[in-house]
Every structure is written in C-alpha cells, then in structure tokens.
C-alpha angles and dihedrals in degrees: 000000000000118000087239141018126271084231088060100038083056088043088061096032082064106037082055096049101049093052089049102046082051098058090041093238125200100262081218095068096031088100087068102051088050097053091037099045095034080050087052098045088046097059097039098045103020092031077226110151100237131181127195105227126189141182130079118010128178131179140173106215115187085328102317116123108217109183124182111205154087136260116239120211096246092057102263123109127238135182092201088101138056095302095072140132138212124208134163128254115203129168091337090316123130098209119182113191097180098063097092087056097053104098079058100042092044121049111232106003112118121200130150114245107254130149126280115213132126146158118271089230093055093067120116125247101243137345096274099066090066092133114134128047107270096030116136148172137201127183103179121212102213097186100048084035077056091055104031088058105042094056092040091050100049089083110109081215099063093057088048090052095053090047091055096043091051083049101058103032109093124196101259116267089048114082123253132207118271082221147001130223113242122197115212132217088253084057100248122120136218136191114245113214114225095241132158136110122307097235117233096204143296144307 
C-alpha cells in the first residue's frame, strides 16, 4: 500500500525538477522547493493534507549513508544549521521528492533513482539503527524550519513556481505537457522541457 503511485511520485519528481534546472536552482535549497512544492500539489490534486518539514535527515540507500546535519561542537547533530533537509509528511507518510536527484545533488554518491516513500511508523529510532536499504530517520527543527521558510518564501518567484508546477502536473493515466511555457521578469517567455530521471523503483 503507498498513499500515491510511483507514476505519480515521478509525475511530480519531474514537474519539480524542470522548473528548477530552469531556474538554475541552488542544488542546496533544492530540498525545499521539492517538499514545498510536492505538499502543495498533494493537496491541490490528491486533497492529501500534506506539510514540508525540515531539519535533520538521515538514509541508508543501497547501502550509502547519506546523513544532513551539522556537527555541533559538543559531538551531537543537528539539522537546525546550514546541512539541513526538507521532506513532506502526509497522512502519516514520510515522502521525499528530491531522492531521485541525489547522485546529482551529492558528488560522488551513486544511487540509482528510486521512490522515496514510506510509512511514518517505519522510521528508525535513531540514526544509528540505519541498517537495512531503505531505512531512514527525521528529526524536524520547527523553529529554524520557522525561519528558514518565512525568508525563503518571501520571494514573489517561489509562489509563481508552485502555481506553475500544480498547473502542469496531471493525476497518472491523463497526459501531461512535454513542456510549459514559462513568462520571465524581462517579459519574455521560454518553454521548459519535462526532464528528470525515469525511476527504476522504490526504496
């Protein structure tokens, strides 16, 4: 059982991502625009209640442990400062629209691009007990989440972005666009290519 279809995860993967490598987005804050812009397509296409979080993530992928946070100075992590992550929590769902972009976000790292979606319940109790492939952890940070959110958000472009990228996504079996049109500041306009990576399962 998943709360939605691969077909439509990757639907919304690729929506995301086009806009993005269009706008030649910080790879850095990529993570927020996936969780706040895959929340906002949820709840206008699926009527999900969806929520971005943000703060500390940790997975282990095929065997790769990817961790975002920061080292404190007395030892612990935190995912209060600049190493953080956003994801999306929806109907007791923990969704993460950004892992199929990870081998490009992270040198070096090589994973294959496969769903992320898993049941809140599922999560590991800490991030030591990564064992197994598709084991994960969160620990939000609500206050710097607070902050992060309200500076980022204050850009007239961000609000444009998730409305384009509701209108062009389309529920899987209907057909989307190949591309969208998308109108600049300067007035001019350009045609954004649906691109990302064809998924080759879940985690």
């Amino acid at each position: 059982m998943m709360l939605i279809t691969q077909s439509d995860y990757n639907r919304i993967y690729r929506v995301i991502n086009s806009l993005l490598v269009n706008e030649n987005a910080n790879p850095a804050t990529a993570s927020m625009y996936f969780s706040t812009f895959g929340a906002f397509i949820l709840e206008q296409h699926f009527k999900i209640k969806a929520k971005a979080k943000s703060g500390l993530a940790a997975y282990n992928l095929d065997g790769k442990y990817i961790l975002f946070a920061d080292q404190r100075d007395d030892g612990y992590v935190s995912g209060a400062g600049e190493n953080f992550h956003c994801w999306v929590v929806a109907d007791d769902w923990a969704i993460d629209f950004m892992t199929p972009t990870f081998s490009q976000s992270t040198s070096g790292l090589v994973i294959p691009p496969k769903m992320f979606q898993r049941p809140l319940s599922s999560m590991r109790p800490s991030i030591n007990d990564l064992s197994q492939s598709g084991d994960f952890f969160y620990r939000s940070e609500p206050d710097a989440t607070s902050r992060r959110f309200a500076d980022w958000q204050k850009n007239p472009m961000i609000g444009d972005l998730a409305s384009l990228a509701a209108n062009w996504f389309r529920k899987s079996p209907r057909k989307m666009q190949a591309s969208i049109t998308v109108r600049h500041q300067d007035g001019k306009s350009s045609a954004v290519p649906l691109i990302g990576n064809s998924l080759v399962g879940a985690w």
